[in-house]
Backbone as numpy.savetxt, mean C-alpha at the origin, in Angstrom:
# Nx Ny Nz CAx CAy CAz Cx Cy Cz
18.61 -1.29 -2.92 17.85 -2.36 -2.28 17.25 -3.23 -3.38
17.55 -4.09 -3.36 16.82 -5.30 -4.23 15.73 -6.17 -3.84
15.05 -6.85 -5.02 13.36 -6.98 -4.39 13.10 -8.26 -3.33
14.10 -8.58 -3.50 14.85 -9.93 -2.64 14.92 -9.17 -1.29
15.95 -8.34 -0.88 16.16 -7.56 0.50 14.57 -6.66 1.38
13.43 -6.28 0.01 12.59 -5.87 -0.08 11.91 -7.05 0.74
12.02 -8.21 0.47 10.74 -9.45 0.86 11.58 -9.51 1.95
12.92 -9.62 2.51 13.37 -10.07 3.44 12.70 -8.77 4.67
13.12 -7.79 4.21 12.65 -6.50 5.09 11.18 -6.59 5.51
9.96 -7.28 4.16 8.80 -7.18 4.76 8.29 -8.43 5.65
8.84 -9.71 5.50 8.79 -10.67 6.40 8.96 -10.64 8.19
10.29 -9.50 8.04 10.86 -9.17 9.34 9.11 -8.68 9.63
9.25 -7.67 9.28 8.58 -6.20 9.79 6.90 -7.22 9.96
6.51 -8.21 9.51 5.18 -9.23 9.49 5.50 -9.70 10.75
6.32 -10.44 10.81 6.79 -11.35 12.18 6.75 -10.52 13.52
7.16 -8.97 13.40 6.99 -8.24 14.69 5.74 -7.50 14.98
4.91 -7.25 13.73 3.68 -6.89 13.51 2.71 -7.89 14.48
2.88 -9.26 14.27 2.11 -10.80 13.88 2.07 -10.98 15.79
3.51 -10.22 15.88 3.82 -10.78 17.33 2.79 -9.75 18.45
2.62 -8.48 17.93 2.37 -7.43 18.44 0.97 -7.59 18.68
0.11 -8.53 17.61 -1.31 -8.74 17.03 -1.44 -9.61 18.44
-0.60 -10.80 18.64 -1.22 -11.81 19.11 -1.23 -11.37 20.93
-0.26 -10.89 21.22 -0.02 -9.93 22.47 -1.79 -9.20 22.91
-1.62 -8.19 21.98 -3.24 -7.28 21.79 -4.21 -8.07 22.07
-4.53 -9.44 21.71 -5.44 -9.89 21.29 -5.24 -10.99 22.51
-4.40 -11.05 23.30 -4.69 -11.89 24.25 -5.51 -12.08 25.55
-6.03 -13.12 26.22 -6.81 -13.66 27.16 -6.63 -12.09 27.77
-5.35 -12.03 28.56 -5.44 -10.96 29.57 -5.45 -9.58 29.17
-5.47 -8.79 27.71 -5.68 -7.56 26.84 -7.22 -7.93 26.48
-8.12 -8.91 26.90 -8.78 -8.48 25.97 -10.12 -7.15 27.03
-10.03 -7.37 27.96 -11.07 -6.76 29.17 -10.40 -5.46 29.43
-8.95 -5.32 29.01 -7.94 -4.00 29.62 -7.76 -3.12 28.34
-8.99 -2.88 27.55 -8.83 -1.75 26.41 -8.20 -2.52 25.17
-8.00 -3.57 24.89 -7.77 -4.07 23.80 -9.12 -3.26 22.52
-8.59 -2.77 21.72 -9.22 -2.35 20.89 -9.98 -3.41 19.52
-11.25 -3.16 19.85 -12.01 -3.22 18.82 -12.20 -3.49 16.92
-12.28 -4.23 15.88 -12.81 -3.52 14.72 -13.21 -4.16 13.83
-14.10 -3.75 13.08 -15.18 -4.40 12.39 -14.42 -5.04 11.34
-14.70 -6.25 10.25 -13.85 -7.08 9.85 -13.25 -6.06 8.59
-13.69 -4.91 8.21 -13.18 -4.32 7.11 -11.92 -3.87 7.63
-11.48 -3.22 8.78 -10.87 -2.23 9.22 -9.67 -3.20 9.75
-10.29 -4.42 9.94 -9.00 -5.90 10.46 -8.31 -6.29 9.17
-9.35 -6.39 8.15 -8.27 -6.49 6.64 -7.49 -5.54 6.33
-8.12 -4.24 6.81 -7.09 -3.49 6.09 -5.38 -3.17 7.22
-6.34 -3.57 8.45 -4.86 -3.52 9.68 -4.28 -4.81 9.35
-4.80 -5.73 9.00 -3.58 -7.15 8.84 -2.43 -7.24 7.65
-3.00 -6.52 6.40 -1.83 -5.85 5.49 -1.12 -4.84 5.64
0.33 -5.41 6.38 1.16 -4.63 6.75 2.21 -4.11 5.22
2.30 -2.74 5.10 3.32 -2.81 3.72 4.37 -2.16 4.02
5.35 -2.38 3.20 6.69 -2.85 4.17 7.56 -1.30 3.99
7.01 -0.73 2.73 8.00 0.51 3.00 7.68 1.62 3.56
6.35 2.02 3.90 6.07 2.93 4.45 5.55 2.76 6.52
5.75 1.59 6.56 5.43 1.05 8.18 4.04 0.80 8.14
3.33 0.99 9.55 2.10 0.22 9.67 1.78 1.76 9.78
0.40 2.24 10.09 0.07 3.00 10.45 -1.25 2.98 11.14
-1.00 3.77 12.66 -2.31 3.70 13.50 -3.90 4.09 13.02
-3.96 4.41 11.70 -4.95 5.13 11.58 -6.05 4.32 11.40
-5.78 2.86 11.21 -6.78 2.00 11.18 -7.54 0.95 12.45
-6.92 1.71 13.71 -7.76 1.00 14.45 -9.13 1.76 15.20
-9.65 1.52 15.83 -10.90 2.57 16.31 -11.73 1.29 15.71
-12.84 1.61 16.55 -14.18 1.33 15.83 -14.64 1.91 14.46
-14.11 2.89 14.51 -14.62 3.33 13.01 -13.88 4.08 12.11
-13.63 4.36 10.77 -12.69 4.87 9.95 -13.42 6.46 10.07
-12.61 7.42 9.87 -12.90 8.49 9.49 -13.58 8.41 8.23
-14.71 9.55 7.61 -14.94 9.81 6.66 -14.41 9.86 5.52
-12.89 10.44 5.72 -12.34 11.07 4.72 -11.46 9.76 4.04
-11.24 8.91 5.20 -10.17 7.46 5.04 -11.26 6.65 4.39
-12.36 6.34 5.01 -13.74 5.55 3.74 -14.08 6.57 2.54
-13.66 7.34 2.40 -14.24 8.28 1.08 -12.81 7.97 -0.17
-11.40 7.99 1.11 -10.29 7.49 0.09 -10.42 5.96 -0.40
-10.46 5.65 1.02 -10.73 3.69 0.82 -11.64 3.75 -0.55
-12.67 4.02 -0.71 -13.96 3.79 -1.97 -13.35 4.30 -3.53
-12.28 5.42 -3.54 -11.60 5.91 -4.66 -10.76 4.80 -5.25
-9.92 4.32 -4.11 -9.02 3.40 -4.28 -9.04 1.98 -4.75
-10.51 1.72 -4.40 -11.02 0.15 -4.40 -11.64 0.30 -6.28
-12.39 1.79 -6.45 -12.66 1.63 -7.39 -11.85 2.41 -8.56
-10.40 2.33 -8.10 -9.04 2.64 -8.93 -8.73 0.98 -9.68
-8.85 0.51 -8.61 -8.16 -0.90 -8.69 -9.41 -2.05 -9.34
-10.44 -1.86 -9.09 -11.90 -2.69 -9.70 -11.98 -1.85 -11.45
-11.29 -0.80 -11.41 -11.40 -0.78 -13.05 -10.09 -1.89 -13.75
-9.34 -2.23 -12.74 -8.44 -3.06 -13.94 -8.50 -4.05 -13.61
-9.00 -4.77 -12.45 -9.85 -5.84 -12.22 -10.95 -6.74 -12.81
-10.91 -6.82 -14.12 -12.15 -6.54 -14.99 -12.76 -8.09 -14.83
-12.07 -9.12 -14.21 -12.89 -10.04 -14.26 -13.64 -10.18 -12.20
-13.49 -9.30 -11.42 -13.63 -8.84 -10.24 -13.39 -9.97 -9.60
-12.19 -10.60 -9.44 -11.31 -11.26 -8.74 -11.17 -10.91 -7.18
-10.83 -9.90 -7.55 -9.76 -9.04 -6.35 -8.33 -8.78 -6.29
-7.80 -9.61 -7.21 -6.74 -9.47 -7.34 -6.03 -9.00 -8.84
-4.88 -8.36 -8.80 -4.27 -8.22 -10.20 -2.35 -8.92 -10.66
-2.27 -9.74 -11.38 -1.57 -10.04 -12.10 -0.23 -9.25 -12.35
0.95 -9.38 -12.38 1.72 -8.25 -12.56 1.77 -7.85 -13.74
1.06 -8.43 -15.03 0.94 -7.59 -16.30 -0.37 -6.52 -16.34
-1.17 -7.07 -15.90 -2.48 -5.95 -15.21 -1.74 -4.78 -14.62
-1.27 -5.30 -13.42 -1.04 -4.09 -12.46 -0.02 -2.99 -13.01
1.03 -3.50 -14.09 2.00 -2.51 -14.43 1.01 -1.90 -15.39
0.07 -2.57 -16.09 -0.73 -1.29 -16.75 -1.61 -0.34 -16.38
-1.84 -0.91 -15.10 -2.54 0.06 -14.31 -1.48 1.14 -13.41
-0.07 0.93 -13.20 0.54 1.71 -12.46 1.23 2.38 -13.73
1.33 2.23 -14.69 1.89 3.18 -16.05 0.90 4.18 -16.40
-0.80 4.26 -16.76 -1.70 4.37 -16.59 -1.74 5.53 -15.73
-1.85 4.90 -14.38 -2.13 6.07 -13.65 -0.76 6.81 -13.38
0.21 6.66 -13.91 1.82 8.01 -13.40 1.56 8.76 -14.94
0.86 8.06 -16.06 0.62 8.93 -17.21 0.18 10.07 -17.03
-1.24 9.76 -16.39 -2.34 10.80 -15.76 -2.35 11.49 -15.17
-0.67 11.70 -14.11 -0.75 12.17 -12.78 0.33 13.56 -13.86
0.33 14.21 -13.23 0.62 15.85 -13.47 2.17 15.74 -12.69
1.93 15.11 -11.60 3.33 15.11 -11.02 3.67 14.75 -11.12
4.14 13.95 -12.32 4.89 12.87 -12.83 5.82 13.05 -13.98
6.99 13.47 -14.52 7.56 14.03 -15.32 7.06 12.67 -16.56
7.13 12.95 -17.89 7.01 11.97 -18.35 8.21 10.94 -18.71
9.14 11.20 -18.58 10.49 10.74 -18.65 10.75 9.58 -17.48
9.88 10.14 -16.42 9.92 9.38 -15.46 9.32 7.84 -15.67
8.10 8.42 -16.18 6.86 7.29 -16.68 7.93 6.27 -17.38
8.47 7.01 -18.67 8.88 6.02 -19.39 10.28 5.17 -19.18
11.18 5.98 -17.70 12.18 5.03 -17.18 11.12 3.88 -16.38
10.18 4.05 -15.62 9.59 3.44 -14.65 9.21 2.03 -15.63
8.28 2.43 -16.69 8.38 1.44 -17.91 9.44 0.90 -18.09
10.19 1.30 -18.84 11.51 0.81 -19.28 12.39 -0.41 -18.43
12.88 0.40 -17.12 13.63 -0.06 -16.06 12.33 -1.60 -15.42
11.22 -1.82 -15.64 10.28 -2.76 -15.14 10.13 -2.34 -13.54
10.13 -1.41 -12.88 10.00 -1.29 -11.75 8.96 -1.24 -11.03
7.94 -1.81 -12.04 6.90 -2.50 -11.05 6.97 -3.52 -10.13
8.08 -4.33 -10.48 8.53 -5.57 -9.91 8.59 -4.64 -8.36
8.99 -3.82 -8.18 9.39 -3.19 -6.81 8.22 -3.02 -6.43
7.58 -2.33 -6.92 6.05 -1.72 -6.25 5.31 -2.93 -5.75
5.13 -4.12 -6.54 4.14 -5.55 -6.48 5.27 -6.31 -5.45
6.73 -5.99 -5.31 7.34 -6.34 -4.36 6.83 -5.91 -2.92
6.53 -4.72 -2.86 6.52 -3.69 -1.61 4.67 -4.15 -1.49
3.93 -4.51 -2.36 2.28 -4.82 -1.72 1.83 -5.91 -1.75
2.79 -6.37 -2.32 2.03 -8.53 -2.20 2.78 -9.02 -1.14
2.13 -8.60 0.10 1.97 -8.84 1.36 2.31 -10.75 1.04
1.55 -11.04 0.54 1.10 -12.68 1.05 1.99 -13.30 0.30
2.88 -12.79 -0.80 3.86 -13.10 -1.89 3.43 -14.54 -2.94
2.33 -14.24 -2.86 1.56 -14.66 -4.02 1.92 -14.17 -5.52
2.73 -13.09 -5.77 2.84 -12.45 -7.00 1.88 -11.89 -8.10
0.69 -11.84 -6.91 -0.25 -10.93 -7.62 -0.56 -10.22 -6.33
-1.13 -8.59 -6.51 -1.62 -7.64 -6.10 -3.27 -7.80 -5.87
-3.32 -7.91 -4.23 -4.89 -7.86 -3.92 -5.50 -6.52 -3.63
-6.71 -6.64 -3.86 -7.10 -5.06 -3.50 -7.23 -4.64 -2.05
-7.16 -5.76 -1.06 -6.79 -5.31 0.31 -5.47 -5.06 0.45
-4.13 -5.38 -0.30 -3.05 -5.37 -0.05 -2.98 -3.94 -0.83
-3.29 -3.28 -1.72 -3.25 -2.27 -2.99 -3.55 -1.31 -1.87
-5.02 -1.30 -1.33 -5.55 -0.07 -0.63 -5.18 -0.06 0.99
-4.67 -0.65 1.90 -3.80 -0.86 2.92 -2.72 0.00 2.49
-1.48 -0.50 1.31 -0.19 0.17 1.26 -0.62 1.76 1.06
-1.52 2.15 -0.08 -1.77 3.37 -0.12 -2.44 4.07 0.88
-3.07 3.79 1.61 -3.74 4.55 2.55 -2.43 4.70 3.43
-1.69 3.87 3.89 -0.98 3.66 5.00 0.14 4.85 4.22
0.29 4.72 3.41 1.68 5.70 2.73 1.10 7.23 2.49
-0.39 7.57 2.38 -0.99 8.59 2.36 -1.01 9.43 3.59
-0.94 8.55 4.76 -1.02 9.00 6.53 0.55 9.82 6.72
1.21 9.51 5.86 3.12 10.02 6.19 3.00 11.16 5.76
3.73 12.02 6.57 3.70 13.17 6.56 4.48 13.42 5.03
4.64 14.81 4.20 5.35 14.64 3.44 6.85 14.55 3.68
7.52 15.37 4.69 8.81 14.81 5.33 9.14 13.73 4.92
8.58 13.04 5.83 8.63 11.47 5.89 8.88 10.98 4.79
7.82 11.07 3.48 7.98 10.53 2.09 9.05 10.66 1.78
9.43 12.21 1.60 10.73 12.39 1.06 11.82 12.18 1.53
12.38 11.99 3.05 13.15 11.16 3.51 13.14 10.03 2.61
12.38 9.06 3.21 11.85 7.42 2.42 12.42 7.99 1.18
11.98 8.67 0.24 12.20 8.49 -1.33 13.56 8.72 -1.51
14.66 9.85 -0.47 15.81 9.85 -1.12 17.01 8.68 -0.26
16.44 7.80 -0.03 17.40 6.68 0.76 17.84 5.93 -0.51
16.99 5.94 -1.67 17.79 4.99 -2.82 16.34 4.73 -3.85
17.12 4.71 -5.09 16.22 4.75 -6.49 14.89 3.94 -6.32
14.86 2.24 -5.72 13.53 1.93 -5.34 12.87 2.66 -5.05
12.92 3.21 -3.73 12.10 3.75 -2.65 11.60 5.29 -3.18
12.51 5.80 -4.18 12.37 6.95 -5.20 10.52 6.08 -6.29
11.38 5.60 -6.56 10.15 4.67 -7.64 8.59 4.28 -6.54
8.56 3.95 -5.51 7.73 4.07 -5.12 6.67 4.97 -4.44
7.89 5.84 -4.27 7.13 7.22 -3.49 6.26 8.12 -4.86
7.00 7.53 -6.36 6.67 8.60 -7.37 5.12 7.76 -7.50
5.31 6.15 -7.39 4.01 5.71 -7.62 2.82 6.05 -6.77
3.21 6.23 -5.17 2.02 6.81 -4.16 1.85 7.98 -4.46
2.92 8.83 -5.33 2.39 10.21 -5.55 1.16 10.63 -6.74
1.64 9.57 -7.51 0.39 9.27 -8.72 -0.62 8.70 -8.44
-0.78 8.06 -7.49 -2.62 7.54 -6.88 -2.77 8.60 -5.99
-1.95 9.54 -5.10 -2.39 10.64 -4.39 -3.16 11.65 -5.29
-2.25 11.99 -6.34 -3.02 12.80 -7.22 -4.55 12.46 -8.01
-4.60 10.77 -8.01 -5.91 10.55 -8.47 -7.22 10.34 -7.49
-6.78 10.32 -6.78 -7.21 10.68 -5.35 -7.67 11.13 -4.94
-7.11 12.64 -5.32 -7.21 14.18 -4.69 -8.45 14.74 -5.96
-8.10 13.82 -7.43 -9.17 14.50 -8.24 -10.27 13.73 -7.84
-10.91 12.90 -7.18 -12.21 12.27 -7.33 -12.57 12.96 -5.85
């Protein structure tokens, strides 16, 4: 899959999302259980990321504990390489922050690290979360894809990861913020 087929795949998957939103949210849904949510929980449901699907876990009135305890790890994963607090990161930022953290991660062979380097396959990852295709990485788009890829069962991942080398490269990158994750 190429990062081209990647944007084409996440456009689709926006457009049926976008369609699904405006349905929910209409005149006659809104009195018949149309659900609720406070504007944090709408940013993080409006960044849809494209390889792991949407996931229900963000609607409700309120996030679980454990999803705001990840959300707060994640925001302040991404606000350390954020250093001028933008919100957003650059794709020379972000590959040093996604080299960085697969260094750190235990489950990460290092060989891996240094094809992931090598091969530039960040381009895939900043493919698969710049939602808005801006070509920089926002921290609502950063902590949306990961949370949403954290909710998949592991099955699931590993399905996803052995369909083809991208989707390999990205599952190794959600596995390296899972692990930093799991230490805070």
């Amino acid at each position: 899959m190429t990062v081209g087929e990647v944007k084409k795949e996440k456009i689709k998957i926006l457009k049926a999302k976008k369609s699904k939103e405006v349905e929910a949210r209409s005149a006659t849904n809104v009195g018949a259980g149309a659900v609720e949510m406070d504007d944090d929980e709408f940013a993080l449901g409006e960044v849809q990321e494209m390889s792991f699907g949407s996931s229900s876990s963000f609607t409700g009135s309120t996030m679980s504990a454990t999803i705001k305890s990840k959300k707060q790890i994640l925001v302040d994963v991404f606000s350390k390489y954020d250093r001028n607090n933008t919100g957003s990161m650059d794709p020379i930022t972000f590959k040093r922050m996604c080299v960085d953290l697969l260094t750190d991660a235990a489950c990460v062979p290092e060989e891996d690290v240094r094809k992931f380097n090598d091969a530039n396959d960040v381009s895939v990852v900043i493919a698969a979360l710049d939602m808005d295709g801006d070509g920089a990485v926002q921290k609502d788009e950063f902590v949306s894809w990961i949370l949403s890829g954290l909710q998949r069962s592991k099955s699931d991942r590993q399905r996803f990861a052995q369909k083809n080398q991208l989707n390999s490269r990205l599952e190794m990158f959600l596995a390296a913020v899972e692990e930093t994750v799991g230490k805070n």
